[in-house]
One Martini backbone bead per residue (centre of mass of N, CA, C, O) as a GRO file, in nm:
protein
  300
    1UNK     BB    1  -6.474   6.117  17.914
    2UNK     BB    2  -6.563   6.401  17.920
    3UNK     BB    3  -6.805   6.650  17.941
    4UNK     BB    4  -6.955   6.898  17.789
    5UNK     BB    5  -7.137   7.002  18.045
    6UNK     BB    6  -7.082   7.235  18.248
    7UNK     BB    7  -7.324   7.145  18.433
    8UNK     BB    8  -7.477   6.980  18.718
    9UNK     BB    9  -7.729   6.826  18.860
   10UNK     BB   10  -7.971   6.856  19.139
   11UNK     BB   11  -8.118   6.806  19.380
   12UNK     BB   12  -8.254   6.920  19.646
   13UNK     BB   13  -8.047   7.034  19.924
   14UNK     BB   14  -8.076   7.074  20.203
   15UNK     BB   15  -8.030   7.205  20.505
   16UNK     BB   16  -7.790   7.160  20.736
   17UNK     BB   17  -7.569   6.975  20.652
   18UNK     BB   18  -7.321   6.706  20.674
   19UNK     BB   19  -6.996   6.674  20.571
   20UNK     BB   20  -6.703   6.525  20.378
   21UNK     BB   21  -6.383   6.484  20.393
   22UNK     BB   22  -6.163   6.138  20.363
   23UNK     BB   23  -5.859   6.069  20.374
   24UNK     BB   24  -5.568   5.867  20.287
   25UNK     BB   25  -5.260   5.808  20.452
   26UNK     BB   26  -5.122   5.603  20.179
   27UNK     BB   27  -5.089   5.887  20.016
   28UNK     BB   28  -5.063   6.155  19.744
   29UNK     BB   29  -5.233   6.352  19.605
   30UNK     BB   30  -5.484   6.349  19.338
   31UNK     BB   31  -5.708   6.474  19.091
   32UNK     BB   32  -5.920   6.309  19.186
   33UNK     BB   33  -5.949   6.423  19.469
   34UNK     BB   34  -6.010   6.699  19.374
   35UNK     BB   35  -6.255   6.629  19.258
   36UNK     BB   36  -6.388   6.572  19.522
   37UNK     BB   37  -6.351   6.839  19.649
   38UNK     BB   38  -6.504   6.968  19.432
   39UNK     BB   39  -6.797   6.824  19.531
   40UNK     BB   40  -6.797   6.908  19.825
   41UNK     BB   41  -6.758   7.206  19.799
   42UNK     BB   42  -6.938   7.279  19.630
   43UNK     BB   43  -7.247   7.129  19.746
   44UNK     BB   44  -7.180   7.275  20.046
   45UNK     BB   45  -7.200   7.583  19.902
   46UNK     BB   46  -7.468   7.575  19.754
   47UNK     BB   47  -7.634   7.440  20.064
   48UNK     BB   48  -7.483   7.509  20.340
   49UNK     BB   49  -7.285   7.288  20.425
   50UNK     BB   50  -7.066   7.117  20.617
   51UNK     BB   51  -6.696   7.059  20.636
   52UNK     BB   52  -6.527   6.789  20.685
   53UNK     BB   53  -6.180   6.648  20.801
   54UNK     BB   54  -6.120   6.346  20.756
   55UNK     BB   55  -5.854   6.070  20.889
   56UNK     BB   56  -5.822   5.766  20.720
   57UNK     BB   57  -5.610   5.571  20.945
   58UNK     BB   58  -5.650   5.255  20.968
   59UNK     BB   59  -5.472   5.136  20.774
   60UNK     BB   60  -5.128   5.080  20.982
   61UNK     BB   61  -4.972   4.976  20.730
   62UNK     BB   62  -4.974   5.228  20.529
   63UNK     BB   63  -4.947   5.472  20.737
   64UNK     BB   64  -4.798   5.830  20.680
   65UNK     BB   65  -4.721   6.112  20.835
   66UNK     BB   66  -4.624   6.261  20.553
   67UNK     BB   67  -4.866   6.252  20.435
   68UNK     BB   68  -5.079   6.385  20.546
   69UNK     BB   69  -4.913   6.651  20.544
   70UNK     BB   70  -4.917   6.646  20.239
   71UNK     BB   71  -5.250   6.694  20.234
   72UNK     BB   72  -5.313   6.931  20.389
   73UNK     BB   73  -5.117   7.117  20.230
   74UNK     BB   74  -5.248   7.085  19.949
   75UNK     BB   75  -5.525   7.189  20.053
   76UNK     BB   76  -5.445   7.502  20.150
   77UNK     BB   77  -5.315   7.537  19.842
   78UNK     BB   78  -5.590   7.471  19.686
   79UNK     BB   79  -5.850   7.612  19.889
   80UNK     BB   80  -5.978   7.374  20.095
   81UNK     BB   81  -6.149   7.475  20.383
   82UNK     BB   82  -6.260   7.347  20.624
   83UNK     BB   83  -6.470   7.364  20.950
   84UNK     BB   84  -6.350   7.099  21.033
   85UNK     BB   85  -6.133   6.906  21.180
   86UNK     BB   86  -5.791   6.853  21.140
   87UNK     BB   87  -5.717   7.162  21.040
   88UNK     BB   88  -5.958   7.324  21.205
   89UNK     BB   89  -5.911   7.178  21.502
   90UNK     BB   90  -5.845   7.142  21.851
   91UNK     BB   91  -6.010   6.859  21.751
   92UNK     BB   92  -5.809   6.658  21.587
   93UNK     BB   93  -5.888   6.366  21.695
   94UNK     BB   94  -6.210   6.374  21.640
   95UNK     BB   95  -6.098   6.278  21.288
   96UNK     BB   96  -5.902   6.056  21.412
   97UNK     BB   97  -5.894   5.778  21.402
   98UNK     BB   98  -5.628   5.664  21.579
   99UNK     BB   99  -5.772   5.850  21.782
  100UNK     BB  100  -6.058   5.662  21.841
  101UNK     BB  101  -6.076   5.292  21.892
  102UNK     BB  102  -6.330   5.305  22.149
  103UNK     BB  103  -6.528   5.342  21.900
  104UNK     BB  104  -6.550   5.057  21.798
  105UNK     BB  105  -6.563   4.877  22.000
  106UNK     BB  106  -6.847   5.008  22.102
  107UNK     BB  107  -6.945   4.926  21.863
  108UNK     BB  108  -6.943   4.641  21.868
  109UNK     BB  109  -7.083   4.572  22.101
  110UNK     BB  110  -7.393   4.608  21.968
  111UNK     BB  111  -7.377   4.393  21.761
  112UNK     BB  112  -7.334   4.114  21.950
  113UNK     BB  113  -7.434   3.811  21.808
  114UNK     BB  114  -7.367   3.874  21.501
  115UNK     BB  115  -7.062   3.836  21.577
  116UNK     BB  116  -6.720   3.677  21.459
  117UNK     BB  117  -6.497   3.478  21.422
  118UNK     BB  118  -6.224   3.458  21.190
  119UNK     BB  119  -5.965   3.220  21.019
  120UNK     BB  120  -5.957   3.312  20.744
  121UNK     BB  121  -5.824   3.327  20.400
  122UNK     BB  122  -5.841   3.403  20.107
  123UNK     BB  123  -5.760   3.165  19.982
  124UNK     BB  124  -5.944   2.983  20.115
  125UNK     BB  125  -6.182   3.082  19.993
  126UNK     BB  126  -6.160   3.082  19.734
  127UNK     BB  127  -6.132   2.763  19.716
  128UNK     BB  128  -6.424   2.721  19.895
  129UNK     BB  129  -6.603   2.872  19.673
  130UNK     BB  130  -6.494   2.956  19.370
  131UNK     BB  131  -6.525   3.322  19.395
  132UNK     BB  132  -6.376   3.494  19.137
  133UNK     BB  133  -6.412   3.793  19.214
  134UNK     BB  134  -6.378   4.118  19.263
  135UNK     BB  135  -6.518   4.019  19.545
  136UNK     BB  136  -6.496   3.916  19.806
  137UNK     BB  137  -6.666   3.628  19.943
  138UNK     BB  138  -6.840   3.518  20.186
  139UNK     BB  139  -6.999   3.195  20.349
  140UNK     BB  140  -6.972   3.173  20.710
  141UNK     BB  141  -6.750   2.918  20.804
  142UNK     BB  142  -6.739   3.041  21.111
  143UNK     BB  143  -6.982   3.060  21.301
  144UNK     BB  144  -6.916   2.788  21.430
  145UNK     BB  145  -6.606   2.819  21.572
  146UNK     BB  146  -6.522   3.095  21.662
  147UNK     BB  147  -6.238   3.177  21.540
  148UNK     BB  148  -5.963   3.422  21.539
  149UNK     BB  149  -5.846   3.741  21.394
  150UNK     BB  150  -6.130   3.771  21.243
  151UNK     BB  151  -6.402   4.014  21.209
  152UNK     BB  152  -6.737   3.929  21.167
  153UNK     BB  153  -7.084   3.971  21.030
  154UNK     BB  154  -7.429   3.891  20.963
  155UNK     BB  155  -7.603   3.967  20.686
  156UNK     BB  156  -7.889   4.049  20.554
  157UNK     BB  157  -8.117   3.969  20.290
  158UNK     BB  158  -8.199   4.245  20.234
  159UNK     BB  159  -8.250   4.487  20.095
  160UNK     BB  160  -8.165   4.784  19.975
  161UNK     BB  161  -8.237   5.142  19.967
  162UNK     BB  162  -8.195   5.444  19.771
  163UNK     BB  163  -8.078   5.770  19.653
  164UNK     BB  164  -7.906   5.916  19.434
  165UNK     BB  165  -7.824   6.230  19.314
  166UNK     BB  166  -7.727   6.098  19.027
  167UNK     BB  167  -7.838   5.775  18.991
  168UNK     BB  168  -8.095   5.712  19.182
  169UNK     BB  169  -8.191   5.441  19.198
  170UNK     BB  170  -8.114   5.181  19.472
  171UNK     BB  171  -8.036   4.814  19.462
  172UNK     BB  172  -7.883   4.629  19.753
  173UNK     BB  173  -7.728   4.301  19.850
  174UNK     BB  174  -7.498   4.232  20.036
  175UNK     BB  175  -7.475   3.926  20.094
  176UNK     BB  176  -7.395   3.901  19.814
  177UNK     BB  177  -7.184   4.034  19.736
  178UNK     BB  178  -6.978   3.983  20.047
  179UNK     BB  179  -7.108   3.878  20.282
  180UNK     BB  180  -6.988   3.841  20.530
  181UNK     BB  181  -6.862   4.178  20.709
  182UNK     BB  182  -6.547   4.270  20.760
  183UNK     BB  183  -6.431   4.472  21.053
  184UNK     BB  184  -6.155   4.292  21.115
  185UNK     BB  185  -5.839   4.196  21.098
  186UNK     BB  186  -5.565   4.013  21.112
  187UNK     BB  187  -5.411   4.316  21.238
  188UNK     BB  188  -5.627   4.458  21.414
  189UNK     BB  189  -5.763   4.617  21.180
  190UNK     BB  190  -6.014   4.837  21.074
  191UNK     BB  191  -6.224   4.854  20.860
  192UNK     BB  192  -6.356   5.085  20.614
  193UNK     BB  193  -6.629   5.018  20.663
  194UNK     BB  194  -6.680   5.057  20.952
  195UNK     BB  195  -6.516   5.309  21.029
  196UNK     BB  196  -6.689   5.511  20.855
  197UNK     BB  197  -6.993   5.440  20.992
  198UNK     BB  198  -6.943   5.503  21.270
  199UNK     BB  199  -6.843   5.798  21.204
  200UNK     BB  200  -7.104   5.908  21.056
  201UNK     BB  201  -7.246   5.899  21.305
  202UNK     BB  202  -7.097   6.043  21.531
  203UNK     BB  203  -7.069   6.271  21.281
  204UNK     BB  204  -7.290   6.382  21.167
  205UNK     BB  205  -7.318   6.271  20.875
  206UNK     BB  206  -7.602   6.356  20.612
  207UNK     BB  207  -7.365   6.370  20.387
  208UNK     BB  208  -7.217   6.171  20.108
  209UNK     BB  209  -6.942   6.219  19.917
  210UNK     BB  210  -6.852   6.036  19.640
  211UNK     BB  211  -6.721   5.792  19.485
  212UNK     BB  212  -6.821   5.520  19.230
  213UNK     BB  213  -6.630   5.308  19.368
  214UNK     BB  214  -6.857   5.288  19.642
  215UNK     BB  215  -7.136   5.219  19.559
  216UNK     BB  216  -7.147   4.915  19.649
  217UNK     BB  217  -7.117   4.968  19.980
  218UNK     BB  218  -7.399   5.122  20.050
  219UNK     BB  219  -7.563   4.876  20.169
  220UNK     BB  220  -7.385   4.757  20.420
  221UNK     BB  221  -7.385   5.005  20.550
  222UNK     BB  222  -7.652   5.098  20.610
  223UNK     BB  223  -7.725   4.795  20.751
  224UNK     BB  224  -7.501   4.879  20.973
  225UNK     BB  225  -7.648   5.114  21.080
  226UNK     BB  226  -7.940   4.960  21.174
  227UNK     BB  227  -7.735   4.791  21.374
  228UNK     BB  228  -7.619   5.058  21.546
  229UNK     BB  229  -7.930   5.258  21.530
  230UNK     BB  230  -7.998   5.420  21.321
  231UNK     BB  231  -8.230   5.627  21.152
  232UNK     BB  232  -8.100   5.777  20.961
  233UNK     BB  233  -8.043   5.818  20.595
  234UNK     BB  234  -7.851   5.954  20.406
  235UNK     BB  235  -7.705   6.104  20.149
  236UNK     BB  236  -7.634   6.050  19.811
  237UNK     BB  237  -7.305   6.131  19.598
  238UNK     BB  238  -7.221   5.975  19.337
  239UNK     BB  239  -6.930   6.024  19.156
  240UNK     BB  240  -6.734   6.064  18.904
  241UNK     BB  241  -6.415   5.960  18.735
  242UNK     BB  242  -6.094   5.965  18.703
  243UNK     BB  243  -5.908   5.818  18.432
  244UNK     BB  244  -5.626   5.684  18.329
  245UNK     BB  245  -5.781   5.493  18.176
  246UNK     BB  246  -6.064   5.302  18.029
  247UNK     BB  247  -6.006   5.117  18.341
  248UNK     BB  248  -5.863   5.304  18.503
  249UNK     BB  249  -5.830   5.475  18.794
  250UNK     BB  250  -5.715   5.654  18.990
  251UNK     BB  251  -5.390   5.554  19.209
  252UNK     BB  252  -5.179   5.581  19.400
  253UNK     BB  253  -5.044   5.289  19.393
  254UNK     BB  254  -4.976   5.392  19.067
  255UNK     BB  255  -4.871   5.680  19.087
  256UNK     BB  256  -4.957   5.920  19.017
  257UNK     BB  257  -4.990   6.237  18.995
  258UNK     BB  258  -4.916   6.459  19.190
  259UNK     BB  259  -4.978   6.799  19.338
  260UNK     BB  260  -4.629   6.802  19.378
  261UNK     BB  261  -4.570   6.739  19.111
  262UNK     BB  262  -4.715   6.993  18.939
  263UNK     BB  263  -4.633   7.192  19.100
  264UNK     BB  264  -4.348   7.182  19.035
  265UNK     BB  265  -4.410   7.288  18.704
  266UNK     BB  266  -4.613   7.495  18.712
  267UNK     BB  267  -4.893   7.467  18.875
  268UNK     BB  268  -5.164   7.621  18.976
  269UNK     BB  269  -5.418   7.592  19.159
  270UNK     BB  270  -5.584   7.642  18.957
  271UNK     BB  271  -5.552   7.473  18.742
  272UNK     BB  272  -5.562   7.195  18.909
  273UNK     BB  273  -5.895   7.231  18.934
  274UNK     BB  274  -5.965   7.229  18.667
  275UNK     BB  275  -5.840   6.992  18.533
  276UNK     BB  276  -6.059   6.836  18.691
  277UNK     BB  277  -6.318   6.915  18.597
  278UNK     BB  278  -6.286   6.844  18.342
  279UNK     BB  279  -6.216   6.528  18.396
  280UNK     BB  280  -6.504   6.520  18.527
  281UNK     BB  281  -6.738   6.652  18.356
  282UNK     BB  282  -6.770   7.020  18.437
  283UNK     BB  283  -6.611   7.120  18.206
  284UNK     BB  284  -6.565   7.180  17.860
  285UNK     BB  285  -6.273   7.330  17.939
  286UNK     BB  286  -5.971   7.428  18.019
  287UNK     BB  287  -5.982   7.630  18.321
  288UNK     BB  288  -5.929   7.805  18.571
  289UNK     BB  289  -5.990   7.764  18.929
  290UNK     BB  290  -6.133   7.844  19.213
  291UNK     BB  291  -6.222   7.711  19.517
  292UNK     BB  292  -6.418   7.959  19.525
  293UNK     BB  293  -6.611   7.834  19.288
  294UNK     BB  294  -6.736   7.576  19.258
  295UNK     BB  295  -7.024   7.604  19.288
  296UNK     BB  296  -7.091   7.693  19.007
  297UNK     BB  297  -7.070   7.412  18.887
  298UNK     BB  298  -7.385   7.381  19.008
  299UNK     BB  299  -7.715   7.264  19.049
  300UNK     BB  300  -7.979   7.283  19.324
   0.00000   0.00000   0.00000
């Protein structure tokens, strides 16, 4: 349910950091998402902060031009508009995935000897390990054998420490969570993880806005950036999330109701910039917003 609260407080945010706005052209933009560029551009204007456009399109298993196209649209029509990245730069490139996939190889090349290939399949492990758990656990069994399509890391036992800008300190062991960790799949497409962590060394990204869905992953991730030898840890802000019922998040897969949905029905843009900040416990009431208010809705 959404929260009384008009603004949410945080810590102070340094100067002159840089963040990301992050979609992945796999489907068309939903409320969720306006939610999410709601915190990314509001806390990066009320900071000074730079927000990049990047397009995470590593899965080419489901990503769609037509999706991009209509995401770049729809946020243009929203009024949220990048400093860099794919709709904002003659180098839009370096922001697509899927243009710059040497940058991925030279990132495995570093990481050694502790990378492996592995031949399961889901279904083998869960057989093998016996943990239908919501996240797939590997337990190792090809560091041995060092064959197959999938490419595994190796990932230590210690825990990770961060502090999240909104939940506090956060304490992660990836190693129990999902076991080694897959940076390539089967059909030679980069995770999701790997991905990500590689960008956001490369484009010096020092701020990461994201849902509260994606924070478990963020101990992998950390510990992924230190074996690829970065030195410092961003700031970490995992958001509330908009919720379809009880107990599920909003989801292209479920087919939410897209944004050029909306506008079809004869909603401004402003109607849903406010829509989702309600729904995400921003503001008291639903009411028109524009992209360009949104930092008021902050306080750092």
């Amino acid at each position: 349910m959404p929260s009384s609260r008009p603004t949410q407080s945080f810590p102070m945010i340094p100067r002159g950091l840089r963040t990301r706005f992050a979609p992945s052209p796999t489907g068309f933009l939903h409320l969720g998402h306006v939610a999410s560029a709601i915190y990314v551009w509001g806390l990066a204007r009320k900071s000074g902060a730079e927000v990049v456009l990047r397009m995470e399109d590593h899965d080419q298993g489901r990503v769609r031009k037509d999706y991009e196209t209509s995401i770049l649209d729809d946020l243009a029509w929203l009024g949220f508009k990048a400093d860099a990245g794919v709709a904002s730069s003659d180098k839009a490139s370096d922001y697509r995935q899927s243009d710059h996939w040497s940058r991925y190889e030279n990132a495995l090349q570093n990481l050694g000897d502790r990378v492996y290939r592995c031949q399961c399949s889901r279904k083998e492990i869960l057989e093998r390990t016996g943990k239908n758990s919501e996240e797939l656990w590997y337990d190792g069994f090809c560091r041995v054998h060092n064959q197959g399509p999938n490419i595994r890391l190796i990932l230590d036992s210690k825990p990770q420490t961060f502090v999240d800008g909104l939940l506090g300190e956060q304490i992660q062991t990836a190693s129990e969570q999902c076991g080694d960790l897959l940076l390539r799949d089967r059909d030679g497409f980069w995770t999701y993880n790997f991905a990500v962590t590689v960008d956001d060394i490369e484009e010096d990204i020092s701020l990461i806005i994201r849902g509260q869905d994606i924070l478990a992953a963020t101990g992998r991730q950390l510990e992924l950036r230190e074996q690829l030898g970065a030195k410092e840890q961003p700031l970490y802000i995992h958001h509330p999330l908009i919720w379809a019922d009880e107990t599920k998040k909003l989801s292209k897969r479920d087919r939410s109701t897209s944004i050029g949905q909306w506008r079809d029905q004869g909603f401004s843009a402003a109607d849903i910039v406010g829509k989702a900040a309600f729904q995400v416990g921003l503001i008291p009431s639903e009411r028109p917003i524009h992209a360009t208010e949104v930092e008021d809705l902050f306080h750092v």
